[in-house]
PAFI-879347 format. One record per residue (C-alpha): residue in three letters; z, x, y. Coordinates in steps of 0.02 Angstrom, whole numbers, plus 32768, in hexadecimal, padded with zeros to 4 digits. Each point is the difference from the previous one (the first is absolute). Example, Ala and Ser with C-alpha at 12.3 -4.5 7.8 and 13.67 -1.06 7.14 Angstrom:
! residues 2
ALA818682677F1F SER7FDF804580AC 
END
This chain:
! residues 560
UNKF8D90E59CA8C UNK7F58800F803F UNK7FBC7FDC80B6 UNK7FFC7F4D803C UNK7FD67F898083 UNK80977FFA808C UNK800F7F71805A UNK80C980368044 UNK8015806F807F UNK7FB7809D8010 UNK7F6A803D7F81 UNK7FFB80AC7FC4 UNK7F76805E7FAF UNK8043804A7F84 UNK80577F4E7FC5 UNK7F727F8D8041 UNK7F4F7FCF7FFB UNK7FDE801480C3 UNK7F717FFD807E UNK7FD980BF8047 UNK80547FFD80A1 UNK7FC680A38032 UNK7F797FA58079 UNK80967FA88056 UNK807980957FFE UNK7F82806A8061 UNK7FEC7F718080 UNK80BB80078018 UNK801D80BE800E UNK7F777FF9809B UNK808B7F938069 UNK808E804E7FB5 UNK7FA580BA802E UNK7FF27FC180BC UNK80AA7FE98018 UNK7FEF7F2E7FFA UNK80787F7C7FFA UNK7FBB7F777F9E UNK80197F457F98 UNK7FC27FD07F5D UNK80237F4B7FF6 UNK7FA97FB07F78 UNK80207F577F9C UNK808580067F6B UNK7FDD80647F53 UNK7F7080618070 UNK800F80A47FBA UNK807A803980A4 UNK808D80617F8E UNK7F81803C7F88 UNK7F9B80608093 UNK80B8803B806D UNK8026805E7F52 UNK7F4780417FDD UNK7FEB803B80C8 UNK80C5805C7FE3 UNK7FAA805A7F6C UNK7F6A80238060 UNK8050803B8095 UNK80A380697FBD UNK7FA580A97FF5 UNK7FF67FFB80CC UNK80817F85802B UNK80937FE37FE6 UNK80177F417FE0 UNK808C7F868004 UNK7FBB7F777FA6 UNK807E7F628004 UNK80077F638000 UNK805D7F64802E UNK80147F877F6D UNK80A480557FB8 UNK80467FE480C5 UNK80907F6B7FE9 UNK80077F918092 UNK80AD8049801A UNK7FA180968044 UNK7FA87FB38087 UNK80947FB0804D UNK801980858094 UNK7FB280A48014 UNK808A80657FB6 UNK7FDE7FC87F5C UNK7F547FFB801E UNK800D80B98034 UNK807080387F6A UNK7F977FB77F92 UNK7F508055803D UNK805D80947FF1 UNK80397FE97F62 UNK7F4B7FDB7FC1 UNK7FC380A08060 UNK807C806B7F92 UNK7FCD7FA77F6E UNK7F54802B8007 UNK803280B28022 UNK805A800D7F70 UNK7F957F9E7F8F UNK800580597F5F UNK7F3A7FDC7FC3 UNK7FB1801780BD UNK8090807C8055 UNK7FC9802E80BC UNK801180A7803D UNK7FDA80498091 UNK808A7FB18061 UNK8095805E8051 UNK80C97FE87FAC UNK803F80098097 UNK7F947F688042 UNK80247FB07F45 UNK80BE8022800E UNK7FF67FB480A6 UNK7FB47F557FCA UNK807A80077F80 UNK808B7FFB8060 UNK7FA27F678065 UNK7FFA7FA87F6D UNK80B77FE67FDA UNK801D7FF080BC UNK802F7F4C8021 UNK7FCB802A80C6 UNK7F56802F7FE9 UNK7F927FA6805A UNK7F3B7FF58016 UNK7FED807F808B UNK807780707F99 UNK7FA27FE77F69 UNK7F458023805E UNK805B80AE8043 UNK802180357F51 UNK7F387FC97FDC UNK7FD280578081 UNK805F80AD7FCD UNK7FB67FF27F55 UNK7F4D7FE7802F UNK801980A08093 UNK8034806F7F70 UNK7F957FBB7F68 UNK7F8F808D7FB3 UNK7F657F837FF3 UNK7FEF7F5A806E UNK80617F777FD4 UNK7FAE7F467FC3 UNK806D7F6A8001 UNK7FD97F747F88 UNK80507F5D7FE4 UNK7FCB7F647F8E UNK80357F4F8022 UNK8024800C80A6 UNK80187F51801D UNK808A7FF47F85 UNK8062802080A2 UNK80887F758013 UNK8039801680BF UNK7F7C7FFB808C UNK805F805C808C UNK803880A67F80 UNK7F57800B7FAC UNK7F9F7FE080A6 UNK80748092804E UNK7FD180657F73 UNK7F3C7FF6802D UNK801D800F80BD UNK804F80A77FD0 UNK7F69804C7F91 UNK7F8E7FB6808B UNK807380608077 UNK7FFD80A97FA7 UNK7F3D7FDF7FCE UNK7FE0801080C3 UNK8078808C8013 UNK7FC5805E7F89 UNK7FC78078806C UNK809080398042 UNK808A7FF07F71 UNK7FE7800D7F42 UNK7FD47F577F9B UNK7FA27FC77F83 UNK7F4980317FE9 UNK7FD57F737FB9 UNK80437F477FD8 UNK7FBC7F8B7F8A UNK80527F537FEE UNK7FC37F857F72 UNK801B7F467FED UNK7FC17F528002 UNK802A7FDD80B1 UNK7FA3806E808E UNK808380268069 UNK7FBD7F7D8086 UNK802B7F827F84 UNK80A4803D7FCB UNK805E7F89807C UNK7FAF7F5F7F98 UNK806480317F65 UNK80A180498044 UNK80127F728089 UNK7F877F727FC9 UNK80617F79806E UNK7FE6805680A3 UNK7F6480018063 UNK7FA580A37FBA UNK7FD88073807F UNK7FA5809D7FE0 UNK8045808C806E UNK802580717F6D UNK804980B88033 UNK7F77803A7F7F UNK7F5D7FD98070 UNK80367FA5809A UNK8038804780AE UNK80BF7FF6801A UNK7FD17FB880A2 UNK809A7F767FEC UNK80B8800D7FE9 UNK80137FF47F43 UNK7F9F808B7FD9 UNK8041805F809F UNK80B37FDC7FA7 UNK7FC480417F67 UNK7FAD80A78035 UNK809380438055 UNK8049809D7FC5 UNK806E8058808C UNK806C80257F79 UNK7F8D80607FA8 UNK7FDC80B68039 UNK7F4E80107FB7 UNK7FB27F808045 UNK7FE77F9980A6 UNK7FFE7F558039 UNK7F457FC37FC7 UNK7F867FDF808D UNK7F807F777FF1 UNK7F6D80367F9F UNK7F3B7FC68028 UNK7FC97FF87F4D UNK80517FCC7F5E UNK804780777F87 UNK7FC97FAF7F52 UNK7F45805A7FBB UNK7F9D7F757FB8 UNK80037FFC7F32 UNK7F547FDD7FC4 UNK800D803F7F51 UNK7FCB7F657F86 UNK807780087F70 UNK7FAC7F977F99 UNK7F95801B7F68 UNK7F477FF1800B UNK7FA47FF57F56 UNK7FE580B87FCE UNK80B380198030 UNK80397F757F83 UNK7F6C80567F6D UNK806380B38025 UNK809B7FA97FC4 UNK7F9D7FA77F71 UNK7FA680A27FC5 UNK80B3805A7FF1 UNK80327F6C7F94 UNK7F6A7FF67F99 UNK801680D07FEA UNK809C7FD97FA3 UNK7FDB7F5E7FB3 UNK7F3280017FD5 UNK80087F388003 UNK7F33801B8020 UNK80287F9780AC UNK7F5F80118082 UNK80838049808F UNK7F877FC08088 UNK7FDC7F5D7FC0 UNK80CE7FBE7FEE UNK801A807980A1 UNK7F957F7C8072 UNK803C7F747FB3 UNK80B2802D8034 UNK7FCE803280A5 UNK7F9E7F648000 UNK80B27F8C7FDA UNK807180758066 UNK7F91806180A2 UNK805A809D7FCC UNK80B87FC18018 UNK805580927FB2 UNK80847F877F9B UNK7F977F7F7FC0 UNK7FA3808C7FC9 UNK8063805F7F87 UNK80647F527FD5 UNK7F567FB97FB8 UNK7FF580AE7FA0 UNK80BA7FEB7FBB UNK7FD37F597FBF UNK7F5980237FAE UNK804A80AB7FBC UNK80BE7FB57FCF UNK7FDE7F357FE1 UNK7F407FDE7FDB UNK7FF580947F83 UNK80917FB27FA0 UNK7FD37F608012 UNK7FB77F847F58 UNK7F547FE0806D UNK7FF180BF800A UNK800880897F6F UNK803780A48055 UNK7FCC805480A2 UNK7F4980117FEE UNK7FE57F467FF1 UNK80867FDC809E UNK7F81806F806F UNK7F7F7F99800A UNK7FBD7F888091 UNK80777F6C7F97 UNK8085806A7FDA UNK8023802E80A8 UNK7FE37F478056 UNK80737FD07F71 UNK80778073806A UNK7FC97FC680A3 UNK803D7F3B7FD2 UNK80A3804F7FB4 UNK8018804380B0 UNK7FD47F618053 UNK807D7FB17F8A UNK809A80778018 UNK808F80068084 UNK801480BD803B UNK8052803280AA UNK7F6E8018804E UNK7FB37F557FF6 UNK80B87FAF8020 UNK8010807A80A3 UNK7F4D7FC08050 UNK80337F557FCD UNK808B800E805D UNK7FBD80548088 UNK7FA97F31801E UNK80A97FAF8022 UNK804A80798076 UNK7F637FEC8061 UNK7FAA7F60800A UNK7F60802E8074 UNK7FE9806A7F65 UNK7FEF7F927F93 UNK7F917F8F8073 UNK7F7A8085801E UNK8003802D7F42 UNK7FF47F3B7FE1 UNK7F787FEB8086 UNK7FA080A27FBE UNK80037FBA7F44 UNK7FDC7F4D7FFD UNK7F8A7FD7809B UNK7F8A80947FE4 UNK8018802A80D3 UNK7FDA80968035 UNK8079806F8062 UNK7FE880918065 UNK806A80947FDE UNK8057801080A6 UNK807B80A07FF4 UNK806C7FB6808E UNK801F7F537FA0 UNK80A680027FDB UNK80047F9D7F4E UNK7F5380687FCC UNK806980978029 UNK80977FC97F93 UNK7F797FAB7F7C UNK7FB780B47FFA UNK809E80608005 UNK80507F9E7F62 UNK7F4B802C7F8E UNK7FD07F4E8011 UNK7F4280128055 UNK7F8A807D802C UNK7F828026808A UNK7F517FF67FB7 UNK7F79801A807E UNK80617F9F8074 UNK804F7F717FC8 UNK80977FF27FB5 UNK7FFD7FFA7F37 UNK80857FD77F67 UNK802F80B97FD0 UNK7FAA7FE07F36 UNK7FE87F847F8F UNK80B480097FA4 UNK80557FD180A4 UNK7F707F7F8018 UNK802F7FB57F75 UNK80AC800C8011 UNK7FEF7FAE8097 UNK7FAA7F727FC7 UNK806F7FE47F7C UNK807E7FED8064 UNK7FCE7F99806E UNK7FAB7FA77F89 UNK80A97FE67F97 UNK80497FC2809F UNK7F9A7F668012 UNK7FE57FDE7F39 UNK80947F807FFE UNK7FB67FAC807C UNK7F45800F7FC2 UNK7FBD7F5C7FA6 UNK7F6380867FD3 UNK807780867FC3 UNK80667F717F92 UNK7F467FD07FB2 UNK7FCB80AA7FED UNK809080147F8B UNK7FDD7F707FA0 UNK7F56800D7FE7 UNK7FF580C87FD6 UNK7FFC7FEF7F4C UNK7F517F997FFE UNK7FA780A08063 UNK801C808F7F81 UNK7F8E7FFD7F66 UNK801F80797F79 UNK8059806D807B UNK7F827FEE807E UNK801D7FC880A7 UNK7F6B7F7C8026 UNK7FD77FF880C6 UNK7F967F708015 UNK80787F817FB9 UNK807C8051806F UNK7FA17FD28092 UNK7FBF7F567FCB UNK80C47FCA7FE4 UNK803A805780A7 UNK7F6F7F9D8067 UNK802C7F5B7FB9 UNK80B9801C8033 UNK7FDB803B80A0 UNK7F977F718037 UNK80827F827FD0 UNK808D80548065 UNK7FB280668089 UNK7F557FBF8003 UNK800E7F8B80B0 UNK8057808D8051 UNK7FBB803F80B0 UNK7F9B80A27FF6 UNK806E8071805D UNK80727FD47F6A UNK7F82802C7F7D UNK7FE780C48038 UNK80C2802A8030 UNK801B7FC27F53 UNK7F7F7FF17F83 UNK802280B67FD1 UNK80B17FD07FE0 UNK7FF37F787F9E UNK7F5F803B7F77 UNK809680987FE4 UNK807A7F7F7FE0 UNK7FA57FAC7F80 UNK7FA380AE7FA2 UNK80B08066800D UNK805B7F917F71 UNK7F6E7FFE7F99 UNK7FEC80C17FF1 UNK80C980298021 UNK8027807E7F7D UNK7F69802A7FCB UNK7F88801D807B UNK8006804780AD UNK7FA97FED80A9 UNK7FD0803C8099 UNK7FAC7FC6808F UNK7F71808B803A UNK802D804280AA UNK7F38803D8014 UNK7FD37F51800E UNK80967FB68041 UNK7FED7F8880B8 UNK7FF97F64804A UNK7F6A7FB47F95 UNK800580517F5A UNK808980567F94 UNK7FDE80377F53 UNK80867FEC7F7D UNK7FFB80767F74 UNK80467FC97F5F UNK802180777F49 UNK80357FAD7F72 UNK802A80517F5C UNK7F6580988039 UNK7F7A7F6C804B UNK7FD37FFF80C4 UNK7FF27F58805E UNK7FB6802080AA UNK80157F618071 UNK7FB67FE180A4 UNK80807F958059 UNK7F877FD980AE UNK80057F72809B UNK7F407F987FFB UNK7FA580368090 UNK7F747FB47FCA UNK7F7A80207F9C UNK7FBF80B4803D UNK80AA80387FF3 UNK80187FC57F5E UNK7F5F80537FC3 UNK803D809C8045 UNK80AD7FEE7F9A UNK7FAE7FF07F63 UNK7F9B809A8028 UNK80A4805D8039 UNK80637FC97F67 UNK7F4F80207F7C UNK802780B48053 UNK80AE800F7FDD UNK7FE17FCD7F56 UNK7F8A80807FE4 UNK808980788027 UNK80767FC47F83 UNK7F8D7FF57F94 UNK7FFF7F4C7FEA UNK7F677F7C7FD2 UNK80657F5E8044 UNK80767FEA80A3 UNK80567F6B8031 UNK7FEB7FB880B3 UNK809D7F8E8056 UNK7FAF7FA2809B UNK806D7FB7807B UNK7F797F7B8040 UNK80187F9080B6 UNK7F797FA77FEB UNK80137F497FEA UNK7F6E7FE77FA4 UNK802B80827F78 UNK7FE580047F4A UNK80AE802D7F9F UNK8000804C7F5C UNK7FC5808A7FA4 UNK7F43803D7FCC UNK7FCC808B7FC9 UNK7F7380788070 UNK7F7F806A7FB8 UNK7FDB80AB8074 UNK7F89807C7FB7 UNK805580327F6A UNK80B17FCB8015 UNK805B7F598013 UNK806E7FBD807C UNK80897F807FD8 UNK80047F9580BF UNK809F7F927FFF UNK80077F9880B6 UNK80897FA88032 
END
């Protein structure tokens, strides 16, 4: 079997069509060469396991790395800190042993000696660190420690002793033998750990990682009389955790490196640079939605009746063809954000807020739900405000919000009567869409105060267009343009582009200005006609539809 694109677990070049990490690696190696203790917490599916494995690789020829990880730990294990402490051990000998990546350098007596810790059943965490400690002091290179999944940890108290003590040795390194390096990975930045190991209590964030132990918990947890090598922990000035800056995600030449290895083996005449921006365009780089929109071009869309064989699946048609089967599938990562919205409702508020009134929020590092909106993969901090991550989450979003409120929806309920009459020949006609959508409006919405009108016009045009294009078309609303007076809705259907200019009338300077903004952003789609949707206050309006000549394009003005 030839290479392919991996969308479980960890990628490997010589298995997998993969970005050229090499960039990131030598990003990495600076911290790990000064001696830093760092966090890579990015969303789910970010690329986390992928990079631990490339940076072992990279590093083994001058380190010696334990590279571990917690998803194999059973809850069992983090019951009490003897477990907890036979268990590390156990994954420590593993890795020393492993038969494809044995480590030498390390001392048997020091080996022999965590042996024997390992089938203790009275080891505890200070015992364990003093083993760590003599296998570091006698290591023939300097010793990195990396673990994945880091919040699969079950218990608070054993895990949270666990950090205190690698904070503890990280400040006394000087003085007795520890790691030269620690890398944790994980979706939760230790800060945040508390919200998913105890989500009922009041989170607090004096985590034995950054904070001063400068109160009795973490005094209680950085005391180790009974440990010969090291000393009761002072309290330290400055936090211990170097700042991770490294962006893991794929920018567009990144994502036409992976795409020229493919072509190399496949010559499907693809333009590499072309499809590359148009997935960076759907996904800003996120390193799963990536290669999972590569799987399904590659794997489904090549196979598929609509396209014969590989060269005709990589094409601008072929791959949105993949992009809606995305939209349209269940994986684990779209189920784990989803989920993410019921076990925290301010979440789901600000994402609500963000999507349907077009406000604009200001990306505030010390907001607490942009911080855990952020941390999950959900938004994005774009030249200050905060921002839906990319346009499959967008949409994801808004479908699911959307499908919340469809039972409910008299619009939704017409749109999915009246779908059949808008699609001629297997073209999706616009106008008629928008002449059908005013009239409906008007009768159920149209004496509604104004402050009504822009929280939910938005909404409700979505309600009505998403049953008419379900399953065959996609959209997307266009972040560039998105705020409080205009929002542009971007519709394919079966390869054809609908821009529409969904706007609040501010009269009639402002409108002129819209059609001149939207005449633009036809011009970069390419585009001869764009549709306008104007939410009008005025009581003196005209409702209905017409049709507006400007310079050589038209506009389609619905106003409602």
């Amino acid at each position: 079997m030839g290479k392919y694109f991996n969308v479980n677990g960890a990628c490997f070049p010589d298995e997998h069509y993969m970005v050229d990490l090499s960039g990131r690696l030598e990003k990495i190696r600076k911290l790990v060469d000064d001696g830093k203790y760092f966090v890579i917490n990015r969303a789910r599916q970010y690329g986390k396991t992928t990079t631990l494995w490339a940076l072992g690789e990279y590093l083994r020829d001058d380190y010696i790395v334990f590279s571990l990880s917690f998803q194999r730990m059973s809850s069992a294990v983090f019951q009490d800190e003897y477990a907890f402490s036979r268990e590390f051990a156990r994954m420590i000998l593993r890795a020393v042993h492993n038969r494809r990546r044995k480590i030498d350098g390390l001392s048997e007596e020091d080996i022999r000696a965590l042996e024997t810790g390992a089938l203790s059943g009275s080891m505890n965490l200070a015992d364990l660190f003093y083993l760590l400690s003599g296998l570091c002091e006698t290591a023939a290179r300097p010793v990195v420690l990396m673990i994945d999944e880091v919040d699969n940890a079950s218990n608070n108290q054993v895990f949270l002793d666990f950090l205190g003590l690698l904070r503890s040795c990280y400040l006394d390194r000087k003085q007795y033998a520890a790691f030269h390096s620690v890398i944790l990975a994980g979706v939760y930045d230790i800060k945040n750990l508390r919200r998913k190991i105890r989500p009922e209590e009041e989170h607090r964030y004096n985590s034995p990682w950054n904070a001063r132990a400068d109160n009795e918990e973490n005094e209680s947890l950085l005391s180790f009389d009974e440990c010969p090598r090291h000393h009761r922990e002072t309290k330290s000035p400055y936090d211990v955790a170097a700042d991770f800056d490294v962006d893991m995600s794929f920018c567009p030449e990144d994502i036409r490196g992976m795409l020229h290895g493919y072509e190399a083996d496949h010559r499907t005449g693809m333009d590499c640079a072309d499809i590359a921006s148009l997935i960076y365009d759907y996904t800003s780089g996120y390193p799963f939605l990536v290669s999972r929109i590569c799987k399904l071009t590659d794997e489904k869309i090549a196979d598929s009746d609509d396209f014969e064989g590989k060269s005709a699946a990589w094409t601008k048609n072929g791959v949105m063809e993949a992009i809606k089967m995305l939209l349209a599938e269940s994986n684990t990562l779209f189920e784990s954000l989803t989920g993410k919205l019921t076990d925290y409702p301010d979440l789901k508020k600000l994402l609500y807020t963000l999507l349907f009134t077009g406000s604009s929020i200001p990306y505030n590092s010390l907001n607490d739900s942009l911080r855990v909106a952020e941390m999950f993969g959900f938004v994005k901090n774009q030249n200050g405000n905060v921002a839906i991550s990319n346009r499959i989450f967008e949409t994801i979003l808004y479908n699911l919000f959307l499908s919340e409120e469809a039972l409910d929806s008299e619009l939704h309920r017409t749109g999915v009567l009246e779908k059949n009459q808008f699609v001629r020949n297997g073209r999706l006609d616009m106008e008629p869409v928008l002449k059908r959508f005013v009239v409906h409006f008007h009768e159920l919405y149209g004496d509604q105060e104004e402050r009504f009108l822009e929280d939910a016009g938005r909404k409700y045009f979505l309600l009505y267009l998403r049953p008419i294009i379900n399953g065959v078309g996609n959209y997307y609303i266009e972040s560039r343009t998105r705020n409080l007076e205009r929002t542009d809705v971007v519709v394919d259907y079966r390869g054809e582009q609908f821009v529409i200019e969904l706007k609040i009338w501010r009269g009639n300077a402002y409108n002129e200005r819209g059609e001149r903004q939207l005449a633009e952003y036809m011009d970069y789609y390419h585009l001869k006609k764009g549709y306008m949707l104007s939410f009008n206050f005025n009581k003196k309006k005209e409702i209905g539809v017409k049709e507006i000549r400007f310079e050589d394009r038209v506009l389609v003005e619905a106003v409602v």
